[in-house]
C-alpha positions in Angstrom: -13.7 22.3 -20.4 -14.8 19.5 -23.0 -12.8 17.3 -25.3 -14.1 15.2 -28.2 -12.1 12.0 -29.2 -13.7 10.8 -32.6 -12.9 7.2 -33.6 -13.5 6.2 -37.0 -13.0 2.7 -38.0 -11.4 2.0 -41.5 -10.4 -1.2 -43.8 -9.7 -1.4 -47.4 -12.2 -4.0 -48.7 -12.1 -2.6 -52.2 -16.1 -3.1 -54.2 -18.0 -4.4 -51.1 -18.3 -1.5 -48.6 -16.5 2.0 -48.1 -13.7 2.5 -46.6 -14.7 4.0 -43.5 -17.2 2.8 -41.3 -19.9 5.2 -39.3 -17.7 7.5 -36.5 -17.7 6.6 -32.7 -17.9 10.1 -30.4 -16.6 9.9 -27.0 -17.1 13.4 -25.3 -15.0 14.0 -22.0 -15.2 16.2 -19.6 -12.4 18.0 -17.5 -13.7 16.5 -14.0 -13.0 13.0 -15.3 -9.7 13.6 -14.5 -10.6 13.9 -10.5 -10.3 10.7 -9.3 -6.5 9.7 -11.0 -5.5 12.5 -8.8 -7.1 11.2 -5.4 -3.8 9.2 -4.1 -1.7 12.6 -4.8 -4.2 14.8 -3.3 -4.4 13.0 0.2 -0.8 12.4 0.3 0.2 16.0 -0.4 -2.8 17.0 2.4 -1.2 14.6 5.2 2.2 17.2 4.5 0.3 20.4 4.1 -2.8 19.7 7.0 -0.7 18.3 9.6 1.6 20.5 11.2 4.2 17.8 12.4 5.0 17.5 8.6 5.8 21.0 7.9 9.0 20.0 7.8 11.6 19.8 4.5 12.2 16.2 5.9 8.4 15.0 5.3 9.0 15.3 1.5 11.5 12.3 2.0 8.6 9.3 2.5 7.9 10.6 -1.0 11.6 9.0 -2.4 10.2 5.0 -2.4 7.6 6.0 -4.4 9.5 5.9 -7.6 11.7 3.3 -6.6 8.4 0.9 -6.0 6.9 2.1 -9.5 10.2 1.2 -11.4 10.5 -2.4 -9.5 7.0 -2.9 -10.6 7.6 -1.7 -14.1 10.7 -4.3 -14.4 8.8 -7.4 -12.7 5.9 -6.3 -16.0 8.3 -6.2 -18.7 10.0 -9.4 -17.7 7.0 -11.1 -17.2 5.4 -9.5 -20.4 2.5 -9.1 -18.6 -0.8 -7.5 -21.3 -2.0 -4.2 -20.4 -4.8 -5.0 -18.7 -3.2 -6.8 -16.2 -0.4 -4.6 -16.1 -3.1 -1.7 -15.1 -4.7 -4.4 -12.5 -1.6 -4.9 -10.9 0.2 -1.5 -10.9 -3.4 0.0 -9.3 -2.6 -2.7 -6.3 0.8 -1.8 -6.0 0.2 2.0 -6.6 -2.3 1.8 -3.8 -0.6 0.0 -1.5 2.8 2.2 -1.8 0.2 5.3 -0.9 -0.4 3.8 1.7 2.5 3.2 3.2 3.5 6.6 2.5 0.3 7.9 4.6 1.2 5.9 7.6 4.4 6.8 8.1 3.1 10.8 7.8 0.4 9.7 10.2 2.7 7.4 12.6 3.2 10.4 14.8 -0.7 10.4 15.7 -0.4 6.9 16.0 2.8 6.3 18.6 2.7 6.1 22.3 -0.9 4.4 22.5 -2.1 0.9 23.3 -1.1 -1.6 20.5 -4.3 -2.6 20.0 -5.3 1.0 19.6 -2.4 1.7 17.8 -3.2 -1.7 15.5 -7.1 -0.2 14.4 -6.0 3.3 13.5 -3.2 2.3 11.4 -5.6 -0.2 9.6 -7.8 2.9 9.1 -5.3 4.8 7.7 -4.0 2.2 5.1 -7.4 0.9 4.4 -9.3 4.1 4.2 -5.9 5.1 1.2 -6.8 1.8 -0.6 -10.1 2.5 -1.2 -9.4 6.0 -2.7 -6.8 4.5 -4.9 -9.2 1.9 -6.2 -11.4 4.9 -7.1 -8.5 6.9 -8.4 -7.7 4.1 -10.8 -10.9 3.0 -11.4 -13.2 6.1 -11.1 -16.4 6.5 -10.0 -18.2 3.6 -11.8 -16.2 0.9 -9.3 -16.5 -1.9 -11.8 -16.6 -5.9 -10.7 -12.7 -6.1 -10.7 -12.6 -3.2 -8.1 -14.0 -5.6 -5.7 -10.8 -8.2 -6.3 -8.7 -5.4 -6.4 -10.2 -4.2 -3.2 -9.5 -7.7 -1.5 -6.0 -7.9 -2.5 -5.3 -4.8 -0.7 -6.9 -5.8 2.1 -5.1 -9.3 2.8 -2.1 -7.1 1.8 -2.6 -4.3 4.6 -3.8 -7.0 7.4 -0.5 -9.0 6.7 1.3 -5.8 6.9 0.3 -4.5 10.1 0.3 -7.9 12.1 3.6 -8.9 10.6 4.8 -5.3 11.4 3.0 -5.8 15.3 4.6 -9.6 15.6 8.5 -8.1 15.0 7.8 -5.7 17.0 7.2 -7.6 20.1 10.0 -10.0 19.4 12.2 -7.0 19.1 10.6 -5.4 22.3 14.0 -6.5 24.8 16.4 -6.5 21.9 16.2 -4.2 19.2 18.2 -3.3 16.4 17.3 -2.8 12.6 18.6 -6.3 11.0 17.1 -8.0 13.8 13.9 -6.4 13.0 13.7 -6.9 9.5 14.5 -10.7 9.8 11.4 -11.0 12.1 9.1 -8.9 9.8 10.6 -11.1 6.8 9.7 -14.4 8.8 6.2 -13.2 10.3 5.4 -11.6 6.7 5.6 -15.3 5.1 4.3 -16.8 7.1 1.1 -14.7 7.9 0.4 -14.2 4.4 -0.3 -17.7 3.5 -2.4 -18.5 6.5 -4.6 -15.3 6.0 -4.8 -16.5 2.0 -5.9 -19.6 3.4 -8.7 -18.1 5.7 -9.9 -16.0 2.3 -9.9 -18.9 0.2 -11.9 -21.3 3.1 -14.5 -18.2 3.5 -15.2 -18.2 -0.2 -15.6 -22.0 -0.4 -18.2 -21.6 2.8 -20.0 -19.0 1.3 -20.7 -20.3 -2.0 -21.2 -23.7 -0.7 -19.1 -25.7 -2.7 -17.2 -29.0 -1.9 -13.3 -27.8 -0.9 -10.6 -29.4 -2.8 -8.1 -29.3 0.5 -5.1 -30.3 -1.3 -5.7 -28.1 -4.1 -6.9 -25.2 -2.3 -3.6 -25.7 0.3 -1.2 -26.1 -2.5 -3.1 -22.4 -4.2 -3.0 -20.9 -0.5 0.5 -21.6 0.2 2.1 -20.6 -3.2 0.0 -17.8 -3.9 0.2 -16.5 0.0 4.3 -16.8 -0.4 4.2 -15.0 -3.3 2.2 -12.3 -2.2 3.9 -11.8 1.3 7.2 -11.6 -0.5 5.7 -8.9 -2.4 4.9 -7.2 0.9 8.1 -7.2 2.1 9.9 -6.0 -0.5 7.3 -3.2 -1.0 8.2 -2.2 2.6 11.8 -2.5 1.9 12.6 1.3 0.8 10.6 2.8 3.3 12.1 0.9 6.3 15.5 1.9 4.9 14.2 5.1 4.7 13.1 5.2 8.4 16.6 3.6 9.9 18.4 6.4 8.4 16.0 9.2 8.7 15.8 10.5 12.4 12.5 12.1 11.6 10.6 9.0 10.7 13.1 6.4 12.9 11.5 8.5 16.0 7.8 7.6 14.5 9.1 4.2 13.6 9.8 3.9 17.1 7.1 5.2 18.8 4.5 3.5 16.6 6.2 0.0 17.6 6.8 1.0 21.0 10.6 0.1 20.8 13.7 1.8 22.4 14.8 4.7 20.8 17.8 5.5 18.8 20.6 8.2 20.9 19.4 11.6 19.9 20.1 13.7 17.7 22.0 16.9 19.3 19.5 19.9 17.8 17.3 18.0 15.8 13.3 17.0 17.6 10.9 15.3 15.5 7.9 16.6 16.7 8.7 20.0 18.2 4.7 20.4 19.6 5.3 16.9 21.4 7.3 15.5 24.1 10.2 13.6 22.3 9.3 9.7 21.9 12.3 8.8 23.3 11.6 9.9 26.8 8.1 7.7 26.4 8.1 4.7 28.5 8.0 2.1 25.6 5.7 0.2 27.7 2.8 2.4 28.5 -0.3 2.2 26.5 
């Protein structure tokens, strides 16, 4: 299937010239269209493929997705931010939601390891999802910007996952949900910053260039703040999502190896697997 988008420029310039100016043809072609639909694709696949998420409760990690999108859409109209960095910006944060999204339908492969081990598949998961949503944004081409992009999501799924990791084990004893989010809001600001500092000093080595250290503190610090409280809020709806959801509180649990909320009478997350709440929280 083809389409043919015909742009004609046009001015009134009376005696000196015609109207119209010589057409501009762009032909498209139908599979054009395959990359924008990358970050649904793999999404709806991690529901579909895996056979813990045959379940009506699975469809609920896709509820922060709007809610994301229309705090986004907010912060750009109040900002009056142009379309092209609006388009920037909403691929990061499009990207980065997706991700989320996929670790939480993948945490149930994830729980009941090693932390370390536990800490490198999850960075798979959410890095491997970034990279196809630069693509699905971007296409095929991956223009310059795609490496920025590509960075940003990377600083922004390191921070995620260590801040996540850090709470954890300070909520290892003693848990208990606003506990928990206070440590991930503390660890998330103040990781962020230091790991935009490490980016900024690498590219400063690299290029080989005399470092401002008061100026490139003063960028690190604000920027990093700004960015990890980006993060967190982010991660807000789908942590709200997993304290009052028993299907993903279970992976939420397991994942960060903490002690289990009472059971459910009926209800098992993971029917093919030993309920996470008899796992010793401990073991690796």
């Amino acid at each position: 299937m083809f389409g043919e988008l015909r742009i004609v420029p046009s001015s009134d310039v009376g005696d000196l010239g015609p109207p119209e100016g010589t057409a501009a043809i762009y032909h498209w072609k139908w599979y054009y269209s395959i990359p924008g639909l990358a970050l649904g694709v793999v999404l709806l696949g991690a529901i579909v493929l895996l056979k813990a998420n045959r379940h009506p409760r699975a469809l609920l990690i896709l509820l922060p997705l709007p809610v994301v999108y229309l705090l986004w859409s907010v912060m750009a109209w109040l900002l009056r931010f142009p379309s092209s960095t609006r388009m920037q910006f909403g691929s990061i944060i499009a990207s980065y939601a997706a991700a989320i999204a996929l670790l939480w339908l993948c945490a149930h492969k994830l729980g009941n390891r090693n932390r370390f081990i536990t800490f490198l598949l999850a960075l798979a998961v959410t890095a491997g999802l970034c990279f196809v949503g630069v693509v699905s944004y971007l296409g095929w081409g991956f223009p310059t910007e795609a490496v920025g992009i590509l960075i940003v999501l990377a600083v922004m799924v390191v921070v995620m996952l260590l801040a996540f990791a850090l709470a954890g084990l300070c909520c290892r004893s003693h848990y208990g949900p606003v506990r928990f989010m206070l440590y991930l809001a503390l660890w998330t600001v103040l990781i962020c910053p230091a790991v935009t500092l490490s980016l900024y000093a690498t590219v400063f080595v690299l290029q080989q260039t005399p470092i401002p250290i008061l100026t490139v503190l003063f960028i690190a610090g604000i920027s990093g703040l700004v960015l990890g409280v980006c993060i967190y809020v982010i991660n807000l709806p789908y942590m709200i999502l997993a304290f009052i959801s028993p299907f993903f509180r279970e992976r939420f649990c397991a994942c960060l190896h903490l002690k289990s909320m009472p059971r459910i009478a009926g209800y098992e997350a993971y029917p093919d697997r030993p309920n996470v709440q008899d796992a010793d929280p401990e073991a690796p």
